[in-house]
Every structure is written in C-alpha cells, then in structure tokens.
C-alpha positions as a printed Julia matrix, in Angstrom:
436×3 Matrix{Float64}:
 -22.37   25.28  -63.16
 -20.31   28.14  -62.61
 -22.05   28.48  -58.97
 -21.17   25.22  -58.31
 -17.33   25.62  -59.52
 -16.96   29.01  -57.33
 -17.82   27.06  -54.02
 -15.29   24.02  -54.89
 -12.51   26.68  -55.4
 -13.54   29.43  -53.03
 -11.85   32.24  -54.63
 -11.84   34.24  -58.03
  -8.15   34.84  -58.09
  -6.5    34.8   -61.61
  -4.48   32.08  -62.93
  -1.77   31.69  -65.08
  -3.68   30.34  -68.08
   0.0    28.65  -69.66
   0.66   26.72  -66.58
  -2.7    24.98  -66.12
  -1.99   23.08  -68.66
   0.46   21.49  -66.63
  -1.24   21.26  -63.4
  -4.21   19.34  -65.25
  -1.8    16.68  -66.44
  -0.09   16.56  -62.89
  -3.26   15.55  -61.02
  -7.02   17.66  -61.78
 -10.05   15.61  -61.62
 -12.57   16.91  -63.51
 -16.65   17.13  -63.91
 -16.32   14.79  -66.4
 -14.23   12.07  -65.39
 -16.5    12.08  -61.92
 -19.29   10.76  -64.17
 -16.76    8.12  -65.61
 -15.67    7.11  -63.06
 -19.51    6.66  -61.39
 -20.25    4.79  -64.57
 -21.69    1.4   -64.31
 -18.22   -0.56  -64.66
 -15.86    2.45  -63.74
 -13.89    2.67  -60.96
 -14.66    4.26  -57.17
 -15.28    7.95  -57.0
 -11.0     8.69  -55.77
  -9.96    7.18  -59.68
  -7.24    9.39  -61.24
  -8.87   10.41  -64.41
  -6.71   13.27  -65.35
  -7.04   15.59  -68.47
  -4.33   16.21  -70.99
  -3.61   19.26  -72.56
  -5.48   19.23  -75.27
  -8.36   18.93  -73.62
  -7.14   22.03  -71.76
  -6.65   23.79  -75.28
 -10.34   23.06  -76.33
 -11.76   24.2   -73.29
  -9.91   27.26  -73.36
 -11.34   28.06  -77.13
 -14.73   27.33  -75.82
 -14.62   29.68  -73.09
 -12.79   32.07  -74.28
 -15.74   34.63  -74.98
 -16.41   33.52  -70.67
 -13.43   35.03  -69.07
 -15.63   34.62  -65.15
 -16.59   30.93  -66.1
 -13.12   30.53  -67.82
 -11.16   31.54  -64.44
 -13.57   29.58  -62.13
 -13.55   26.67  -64.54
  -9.14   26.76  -63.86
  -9.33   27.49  -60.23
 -11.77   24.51  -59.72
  -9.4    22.03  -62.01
  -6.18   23.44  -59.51
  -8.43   23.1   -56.72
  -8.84   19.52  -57.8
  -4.98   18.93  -58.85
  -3.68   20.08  -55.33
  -6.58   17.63  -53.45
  -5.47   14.96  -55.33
  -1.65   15.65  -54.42
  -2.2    16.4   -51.12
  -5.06   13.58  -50.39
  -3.9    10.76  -52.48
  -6.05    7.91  -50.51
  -9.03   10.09  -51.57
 -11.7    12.6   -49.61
 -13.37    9.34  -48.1
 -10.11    8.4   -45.93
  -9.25   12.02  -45.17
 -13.15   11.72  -43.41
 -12.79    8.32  -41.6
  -9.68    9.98  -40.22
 -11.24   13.01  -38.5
 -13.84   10.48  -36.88
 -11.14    8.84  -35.11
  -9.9    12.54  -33.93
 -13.25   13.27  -33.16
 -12.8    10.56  -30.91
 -10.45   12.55  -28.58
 -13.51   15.08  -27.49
 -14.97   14.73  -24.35
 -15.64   16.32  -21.65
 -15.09   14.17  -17.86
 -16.2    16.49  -15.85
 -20.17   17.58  -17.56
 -21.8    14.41  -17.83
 -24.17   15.94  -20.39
 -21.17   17.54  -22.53
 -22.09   15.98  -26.58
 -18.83   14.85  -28.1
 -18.49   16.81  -31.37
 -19.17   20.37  -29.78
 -15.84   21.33  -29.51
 -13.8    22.65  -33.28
 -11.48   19.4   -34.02
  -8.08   22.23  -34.06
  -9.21   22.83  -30.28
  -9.67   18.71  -29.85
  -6.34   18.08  -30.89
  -4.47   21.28  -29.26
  -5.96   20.22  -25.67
  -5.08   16.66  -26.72
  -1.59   17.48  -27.42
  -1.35   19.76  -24.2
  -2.25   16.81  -22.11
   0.41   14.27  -23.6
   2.9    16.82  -22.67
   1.91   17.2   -19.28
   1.71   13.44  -18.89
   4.91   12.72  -20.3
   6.51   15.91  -18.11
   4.77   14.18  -15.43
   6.38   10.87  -16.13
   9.69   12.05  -16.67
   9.84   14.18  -13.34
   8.35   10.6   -11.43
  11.02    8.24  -13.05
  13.81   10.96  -11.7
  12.26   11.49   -8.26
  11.89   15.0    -9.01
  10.2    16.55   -5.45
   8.42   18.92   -7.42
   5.54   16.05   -8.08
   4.8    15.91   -4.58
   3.7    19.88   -5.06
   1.98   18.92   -7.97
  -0.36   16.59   -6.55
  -0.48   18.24   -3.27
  -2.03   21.08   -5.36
  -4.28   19.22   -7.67
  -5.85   17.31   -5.03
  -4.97   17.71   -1.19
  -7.9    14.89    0.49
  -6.89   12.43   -1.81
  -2.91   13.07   -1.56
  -3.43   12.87    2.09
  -5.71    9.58    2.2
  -2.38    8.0    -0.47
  -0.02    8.37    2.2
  -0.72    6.4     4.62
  -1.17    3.29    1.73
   1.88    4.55    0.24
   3.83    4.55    3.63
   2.56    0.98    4.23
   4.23   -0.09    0.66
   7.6     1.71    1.3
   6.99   -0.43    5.09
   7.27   -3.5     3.09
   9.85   -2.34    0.19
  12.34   -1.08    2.18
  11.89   -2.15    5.96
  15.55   -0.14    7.37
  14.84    3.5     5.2
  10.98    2.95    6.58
  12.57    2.63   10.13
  15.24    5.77    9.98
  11.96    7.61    8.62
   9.62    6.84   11.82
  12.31    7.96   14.19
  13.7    10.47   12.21
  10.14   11.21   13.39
  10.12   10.29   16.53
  13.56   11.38   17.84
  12.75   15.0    17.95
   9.48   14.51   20.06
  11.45   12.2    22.49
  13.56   15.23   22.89
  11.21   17.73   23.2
  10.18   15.74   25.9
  13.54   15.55   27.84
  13.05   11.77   27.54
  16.73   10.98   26.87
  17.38   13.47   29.7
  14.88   12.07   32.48
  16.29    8.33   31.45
  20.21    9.66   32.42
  18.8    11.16   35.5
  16.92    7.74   36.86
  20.25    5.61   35.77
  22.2     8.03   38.4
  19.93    7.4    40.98
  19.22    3.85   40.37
  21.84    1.19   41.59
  23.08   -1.32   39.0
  20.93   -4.55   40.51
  18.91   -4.88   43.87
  17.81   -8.18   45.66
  14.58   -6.86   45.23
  12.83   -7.88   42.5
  10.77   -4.69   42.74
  13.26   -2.39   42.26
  15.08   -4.72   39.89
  12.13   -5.11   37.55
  12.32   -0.42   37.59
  15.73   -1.16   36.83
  15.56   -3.64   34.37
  12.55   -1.49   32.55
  14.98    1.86   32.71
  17.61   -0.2    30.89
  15.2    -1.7    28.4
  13.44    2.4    27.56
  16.9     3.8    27.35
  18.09    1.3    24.67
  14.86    1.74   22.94
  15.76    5.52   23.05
  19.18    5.28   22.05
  18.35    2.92   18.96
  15.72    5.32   17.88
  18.24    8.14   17.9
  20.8     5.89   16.11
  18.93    4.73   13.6
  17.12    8.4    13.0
  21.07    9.25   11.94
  21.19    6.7     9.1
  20.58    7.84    5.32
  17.38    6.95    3.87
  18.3     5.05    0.61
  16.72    3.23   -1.76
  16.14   -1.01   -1.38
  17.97   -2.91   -3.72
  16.17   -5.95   -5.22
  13.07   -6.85   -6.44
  11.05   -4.84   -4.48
  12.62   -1.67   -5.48
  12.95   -3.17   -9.31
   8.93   -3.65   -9.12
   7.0    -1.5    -7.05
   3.68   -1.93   -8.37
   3.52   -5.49   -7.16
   1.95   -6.28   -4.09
   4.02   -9.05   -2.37
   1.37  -10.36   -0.53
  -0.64  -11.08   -3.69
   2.78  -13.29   -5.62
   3.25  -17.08   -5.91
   6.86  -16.5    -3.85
   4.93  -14.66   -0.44
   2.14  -17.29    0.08
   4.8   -19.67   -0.33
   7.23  -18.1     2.06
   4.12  -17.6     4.41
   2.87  -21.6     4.38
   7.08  -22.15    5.19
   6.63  -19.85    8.18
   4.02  -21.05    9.37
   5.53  -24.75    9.26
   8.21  -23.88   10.22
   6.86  -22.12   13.9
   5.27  -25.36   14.75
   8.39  -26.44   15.11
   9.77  -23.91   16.62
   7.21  -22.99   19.32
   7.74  -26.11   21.45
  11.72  -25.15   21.91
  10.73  -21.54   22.25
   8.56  -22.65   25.47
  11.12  -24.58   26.72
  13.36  -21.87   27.12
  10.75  -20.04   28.6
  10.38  -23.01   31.46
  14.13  -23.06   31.81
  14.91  -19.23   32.28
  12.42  -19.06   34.79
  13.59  -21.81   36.99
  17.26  -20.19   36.42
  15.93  -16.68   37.37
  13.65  -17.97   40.21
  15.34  -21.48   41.64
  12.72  -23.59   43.78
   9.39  -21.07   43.09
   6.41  -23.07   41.97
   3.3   -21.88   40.11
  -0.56  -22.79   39.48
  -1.31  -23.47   36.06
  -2.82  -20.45   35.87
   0.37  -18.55   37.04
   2.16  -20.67   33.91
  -0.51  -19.3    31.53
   0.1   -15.16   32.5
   3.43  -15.37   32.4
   3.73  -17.71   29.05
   1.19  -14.7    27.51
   3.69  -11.88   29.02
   6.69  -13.6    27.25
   4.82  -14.71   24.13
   3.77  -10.96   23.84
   6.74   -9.63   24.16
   8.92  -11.82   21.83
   5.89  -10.87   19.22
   6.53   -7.47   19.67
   9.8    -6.94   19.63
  10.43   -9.35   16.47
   7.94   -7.62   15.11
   9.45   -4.12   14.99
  13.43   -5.63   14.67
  13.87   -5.12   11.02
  17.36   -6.6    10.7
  15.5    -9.42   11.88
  12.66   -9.97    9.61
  15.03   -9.57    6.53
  17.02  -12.17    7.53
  13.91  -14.58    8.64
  13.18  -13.82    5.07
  15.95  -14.16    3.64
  16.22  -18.09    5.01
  12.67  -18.54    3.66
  12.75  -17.47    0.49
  16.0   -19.64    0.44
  14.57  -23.15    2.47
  17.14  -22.71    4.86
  15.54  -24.09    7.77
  18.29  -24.83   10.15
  19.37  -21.41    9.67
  15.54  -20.01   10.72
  15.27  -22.36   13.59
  19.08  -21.43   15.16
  18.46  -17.68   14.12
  14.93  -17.37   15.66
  15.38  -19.87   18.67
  18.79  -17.46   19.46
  16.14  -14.54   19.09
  13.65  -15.57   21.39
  15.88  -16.93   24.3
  17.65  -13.66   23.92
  14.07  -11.86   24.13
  13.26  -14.48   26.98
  16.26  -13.75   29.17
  15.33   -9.82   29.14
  11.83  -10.23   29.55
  11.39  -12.9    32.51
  11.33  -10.66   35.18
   8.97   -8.44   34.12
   6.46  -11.27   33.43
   7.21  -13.04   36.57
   7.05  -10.25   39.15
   4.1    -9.23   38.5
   2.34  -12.8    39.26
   3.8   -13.39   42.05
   3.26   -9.96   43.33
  -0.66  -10.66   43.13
  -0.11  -13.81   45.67
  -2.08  -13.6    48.9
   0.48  -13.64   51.77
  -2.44  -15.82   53.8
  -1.68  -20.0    54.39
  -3.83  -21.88   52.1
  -7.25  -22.64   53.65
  -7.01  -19.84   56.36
  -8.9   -17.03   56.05
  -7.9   -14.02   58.44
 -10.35  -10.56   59.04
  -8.42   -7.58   59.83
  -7.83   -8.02   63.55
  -6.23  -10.99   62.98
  -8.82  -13.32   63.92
 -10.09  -16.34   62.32
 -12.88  -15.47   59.74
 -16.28  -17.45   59.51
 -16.83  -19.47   57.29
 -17.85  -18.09   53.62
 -20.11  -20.45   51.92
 -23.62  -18.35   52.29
 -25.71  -20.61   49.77
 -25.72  -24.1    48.28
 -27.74  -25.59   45.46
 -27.19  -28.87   43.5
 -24.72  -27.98   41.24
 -22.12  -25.2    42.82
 -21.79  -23.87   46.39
 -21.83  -19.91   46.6
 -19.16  -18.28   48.32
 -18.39  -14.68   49.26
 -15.35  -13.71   47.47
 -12.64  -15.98   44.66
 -10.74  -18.76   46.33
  -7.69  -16.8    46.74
  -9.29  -13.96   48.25
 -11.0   -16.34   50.6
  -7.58  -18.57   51.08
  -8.99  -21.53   49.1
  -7.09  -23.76   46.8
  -8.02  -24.18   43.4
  -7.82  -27.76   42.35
  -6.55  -26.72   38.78
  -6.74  -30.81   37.5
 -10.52  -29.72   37.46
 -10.81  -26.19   36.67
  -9.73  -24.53   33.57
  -9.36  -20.68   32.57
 -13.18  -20.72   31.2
 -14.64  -21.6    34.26
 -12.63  -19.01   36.45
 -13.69  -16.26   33.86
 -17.01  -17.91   34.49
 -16.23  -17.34   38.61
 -16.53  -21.27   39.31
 -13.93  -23.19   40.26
 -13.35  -26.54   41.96
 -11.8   -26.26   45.49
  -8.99  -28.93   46.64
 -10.38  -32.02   48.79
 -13.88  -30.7    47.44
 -16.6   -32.42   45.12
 -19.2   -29.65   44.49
 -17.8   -26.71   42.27
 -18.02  -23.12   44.14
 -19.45  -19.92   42.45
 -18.6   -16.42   43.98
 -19.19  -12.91   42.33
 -22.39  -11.94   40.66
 -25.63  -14.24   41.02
C-alpha cells in the first residue's frame, strides 16, 4: 500500500496535517470510495466520493504510530483533491483529449516516420509555430506585402518559376490594361536598346508621305503602322499598374472560363459573329474596289487576300484591350446592336489600314505574260508543254500560270491546286504538273 501511495503522489514532502482536513472535504478521492464507486450498482470510476473530516480524524489516530505511511497516505488524498479540481470531466477525458493532439504528429517528408514518436509538448510547440507562420503568411498576402514573393522565391525557386507564367495568364484575364502596361513596361526598354524608335524617325525623313507606287506605298504604309505600334507601347508602358475593379478582382480564385456567365457570354459571341462576318466581308469587297477601281481577281486571288485581312483584324482585336472590355461589356449586357456597330466600326477601320498590304502582294505574284502565251527567254514562242497524257489528267511541265494557262476556277477548287491539278479554260481533261 504505501508503495503504491508514493507513486500516485510522487514526493515525500510534509504536509500540514490541520489543513488536510479541508482539502479532503474540497475534492480527495480516496482508496475506498474507488471500490464504491466500482461496486456493482455504483457509479463510473470519475464519481465524487469525498471524505469528511472525521474520517480524516480516524485515520490520523490510526496512523499516528506511521508517521512515513501517515505523510504518503495525505500527499496521495491532496494528490487526489487537486486532480479532481483541476480534471473535473475525469482522467478518461483528459486521455481522449491527448489522442486528438496526438493527432497533430506527423512527419510529410519520411514516409516511414510512426506518429507518436515525437513528446506531445514538442507536437504542439511545432504545431503552434506553424499556425503563426500561416497566419503571418496570410496577413502579409491579404496586404500585398512584396516580402512573400522572397518568401516563396526562397522556399521553392522551380516551382515559383513554373507559377508565373499561370499566374501571369490569370492577371491576363483579371485585369487586361495593368497586364498590358506590364508587357511593355517590358518591352519598351528592349525596343530602345535597339534604336527602334530611332531607326523608325530616320525612315519617316526619308520616306515621302504617299507614292503612286503601291510598292513604296505599302513600305510606307508598314513604317506608319510599326511606329504607332511603337509609340502605343511606349504610352501605355507610362500608365500605373492598378488594380481591376469588379468581380474579377473581388474573386480571384475563380476561373472565368469555368462560370455559368463566360460560356454564356461565349455561345452570345459566337452567335453573334455569324452575323457579323457576312457585313465584315462586305467591307472587305468594298474597300478593295475603292482602293483598286476596275482590278479584277481569280477566286483564288479573293481567297489570299480575304485570309490576309481576316488575319489581321484577328490579330489586332486580339491584342486591343480597350476593345475586348467593351465587346464584353455588351455581352455580358445583350446589347447586340451595340456589338455589331462597335465591332463592324472595328473591322472596317482594321480593313481600311490593312488592304494594301494584302492586296499588293497578290497582284505582285501575277505573270506579266498574255493568257495562253507562253514566251522562253529570247522572246520567242515556247513549245508546247503537255509531255504526257493518260485517261484522267494531261501532264504538263510547270503550273498554269507559269506556263500562261488559265485556270477555269468554276471547276477547280483550292484542294486540287494544292493537289497540282487544275482544269484549264476551253479544256475537258484536268492537267497535272509538279511531282509524278
């Protein structure tokens, strides 16, 4: 017994043998009421049994001859008091909650680490370290404090760097005009290391304001276009880079492409250009009959140049981002007469720039022989190029327009010229040239 009572109390130091009275009645559980209480009938072993002082008294006669047993016997019955003070949902709840701390051990980085091995005090102080970096880290991210940026830069520099480019994507989409000042904040300095701006003031001294020749016109026409490309880059590299108001700023974990709202202003657009595509070629037809009055062109001549204009309206909607917001901005309201006026104003606008420098080109690439009429070098007539027949095609030497024939285009479409076959005008077999 008295081995047992020294390991509950775990010391030998003297009490004050008036006061224990006192701390009995205030809470110590003793031997005895432990066997009560796992009577059959009694309550669960955390039942407040307490002594009185009179039971105190009587103990105290009987061990008063004991004075080792009679101070481990007091110890053990304060040892009890404070437990039940200080643990009042019992021993048994005090254990199910250092399971749940023993929860918090682990080890991430040694798949064989056994949770448990580490002393609970160090399982909570590493636990409590962590929070505080987390929230730190929060706190410095929800004030935009740079020093982050360091922070992850240091923790882990591959997978900061592969983040960027997802990250710069998102901002892209967030905030289209601070994404743009970025890029040629960017892009403004290497323009001028180049002398860019510098070589473009040098060819507009040389270069006259227009030519009759559509050569030199098309240089000049390019030099205007690079120089206001330059000169918006520069401007725009000047402007503040700001946060996006709206709900793209207000939620930036949500990808826009994923929402309800984006696939339904994406189905609108997409409506929407059908509609707009026919006037869009229109104005393509009608610019270049303004810009060249009386030319004609193959089918094939229509198709390059539509491509060259189609391109180019493409591309340079694609990168206007005043443009795009407002597109936006009458999709996500249904405002389709405003879309069609704003992008049909767009694209003629576009269209008007760009006709020259689709046009030139194809008609550049003309031969300057008559139709039909092959000439060699010298001048003379050349023979005849058909070399081989079969039933289906005749061979020839070289393409139609190479050889100065016609290509009756009512017959022939792009797939069979990319297929070198072709039906001639006034003929009913199909010729074949290039590669047998």
């Amino acid at each position: 017994m008295a081995d047992e009572l020294e390991l509950i109390s775990g010391t030998d130091t003297d009490v004050d043998l008036g006061t224990l009275g006192d701390d009995v009645a205030a809470g110590a559980q003793t031997d005895d009421a432990v066997d009560d209480a796992a009577a059959p009938g009694g309550d669960d072993v955390n039942a407040v049994v307490r002594s009185t002082g009179d039971d105190w008294k009587t103990l105290k006669e009987v061990l008063k001859d004991q004075p080792d047993l009679h101070k481990r016997v007091k110890a053990a019955l304060h040892t009890a008091a404070n437990l039940e003070k200080r643990f009042p949902d019992g021993i048994a709840a005090v254990e199910n909650r250092l399971k749940l701390l023993s929860q918090l051990d682990d080890n991430p980085d040694d798949p064989e680490y056994v949770a448990g091995s580490t002393p609970i005090e160090d399982v909570i102080s590493n636990t409590i370290a962590e929070r505080g970096f987390w929230r730190g880290f929060d706190n410095a991210f929800q004030k935009a404090d740079p020093a982050i940026v360091n922070q992850m830069v240091e923790a882990n520099p591959e997978a900061f760097q592969k983040l960027i480019p997802q990250a710069m994507d998102r901002f892209s989409e967030m905030n289209p005009d601070g994404y743009s000042a970025y890029v040629c904040r960017a892009v403004a300095p290497f323009l001028e290391s180049q002398q860019i701006p510098l070589h473009l003031a040098l060819l507009a001294r040389v270069l006259p304001e227009k030519s009759e020749d559509p050569g030199l016109q098309t240089v000049i026409d390019a030099v205007k276009a690079i120089r206001g490309t330059v000169e918006t880059i520069q401007g725009t590299a000047k402007k503040p880079i700001e946060p996006a108001k709206g709900n793209a700023a207000a939620n930036p974990t949500q990808n826009p492409d994923e929402t309800l709202e984006s696939r339904e202003i994406a189905v609108t657009n997409d409506e929407w250009l059908r509609e707009l595509r026919p006037r869009s070629e229109k104005a393509m037809v009608d610019e270049v009959q303004r810009a060249y009055p009386g030319k004609r062109f193959t089918p094939a001549e229509i198709a390059q140049v539509r491509k060259a204009l189609t391109e180019e309206i493409n591309a340079r909607t694609r990168i206007n981002a005043g443009y795009k917001t407002r597109i936006r901005g009458f999709l996500k309201a249904k405002n389709r007469a405003a879309y069609l006026m704003t992008a049909e104003g767009e694209h003629k606008k576009i269209i008007h720039d760009a006709v020259k420098r689709a046009v030139d080109p194809v008609l550049a690439k003309r031969t300057k022989a008559k139709p039909g009429i092959a000439t060699q070098q010298n001048g003379q007539r050349a023979q005849p190029a058909s070399v081989a027949t079969n039933g289906n095609y005749r061979r020839i030497a070289k393409s139609p327009s190479q050889l100065g024939l016609a290509v009756d285009w009512s017959r022939t479409d792009n797939a069979m010229m990319a297929k070198e076959t072709a039906y001639i005008k006034g003929e009913k077999q199909m010729v074949k040239w290039g590669r047998a």
